[in-house]
N, C-alpha and C positions, 0 to 999 in steps of 0.2 A: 514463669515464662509461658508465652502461649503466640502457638504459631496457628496462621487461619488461612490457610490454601485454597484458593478458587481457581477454576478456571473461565474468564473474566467470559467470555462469547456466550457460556451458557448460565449467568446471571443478566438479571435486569439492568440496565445505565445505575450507577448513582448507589450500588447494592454495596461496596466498600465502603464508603461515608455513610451510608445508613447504621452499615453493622457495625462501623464505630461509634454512630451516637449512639445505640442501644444500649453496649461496652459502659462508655461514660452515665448513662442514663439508672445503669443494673449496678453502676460502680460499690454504691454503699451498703447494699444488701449484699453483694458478690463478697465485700470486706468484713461484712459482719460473720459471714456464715464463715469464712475462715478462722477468724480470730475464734469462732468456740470449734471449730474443725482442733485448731491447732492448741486450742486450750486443753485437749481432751486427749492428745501424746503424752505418754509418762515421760517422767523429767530424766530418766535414764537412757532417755534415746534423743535428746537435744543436746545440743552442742554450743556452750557459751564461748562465744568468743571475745577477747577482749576489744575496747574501741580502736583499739590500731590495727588490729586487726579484721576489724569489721568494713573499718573507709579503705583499707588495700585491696578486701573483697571485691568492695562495692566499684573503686576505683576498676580494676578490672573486669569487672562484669559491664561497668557504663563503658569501657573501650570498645571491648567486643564488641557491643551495640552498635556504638559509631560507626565502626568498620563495615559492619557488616549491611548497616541502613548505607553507606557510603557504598559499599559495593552492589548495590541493589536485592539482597536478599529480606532486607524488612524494609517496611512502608514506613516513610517518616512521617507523618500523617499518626500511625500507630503507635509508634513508638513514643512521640509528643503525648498521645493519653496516657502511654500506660506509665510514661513520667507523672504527669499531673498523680496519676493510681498513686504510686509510690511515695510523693511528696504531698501525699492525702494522708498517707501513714503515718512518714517520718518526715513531719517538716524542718527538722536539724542534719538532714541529709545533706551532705555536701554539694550534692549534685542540681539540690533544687535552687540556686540561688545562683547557678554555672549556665550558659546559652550552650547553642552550638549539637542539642542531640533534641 
């Protein structure tokens, strides 16, 4: 999750859509360096959970999102990349074959 706060009068026009191509741009190096970040937790401090309980997760965390891009706290603009992010990871993700976030 990543939240990016500006206050829009003291950036340049156009400075949100920049910083999201850069986002999409940084995408696959930002992915790599997690996957060995996250390769490098010992296996005693992860949490497997099973797949019904992983799409209930996920199910609830893509809500939240909705809600919250619907109530104006996330840019839908942002939240469309960092869908594409996540459906770069897991393209068996329920979510990436679903409109509407």
């Amino acid at each position: 999750t990543a939240d990016f706060i500006i206050r829009p009068d003291q950036f340049p026009a156009g400075f949100g859509q920049k910083s999201r191509d850069w986002f999409v741009k940084h995408l696959p190096k930002s992915i790599a360096m997690i996957n060995r970040l996250e390769g490098g937790i010992p296996a005693k401090y992860k949490m497997n959970l099973s797949a019904e309980d992983k799409t209930k997760y996920q199910k609830l965390l893509r809500e939240g999102r909705m809600d919250m891009t619907k109530r104006g706290i996330y840019d839908a603009s942002m939240m469309s990349v960092l869908k594409k992010a996540r459906c770069s990871v897991d393209k068996a993700n329920f979510e990436c074959s679903l409109g509407g976030e």
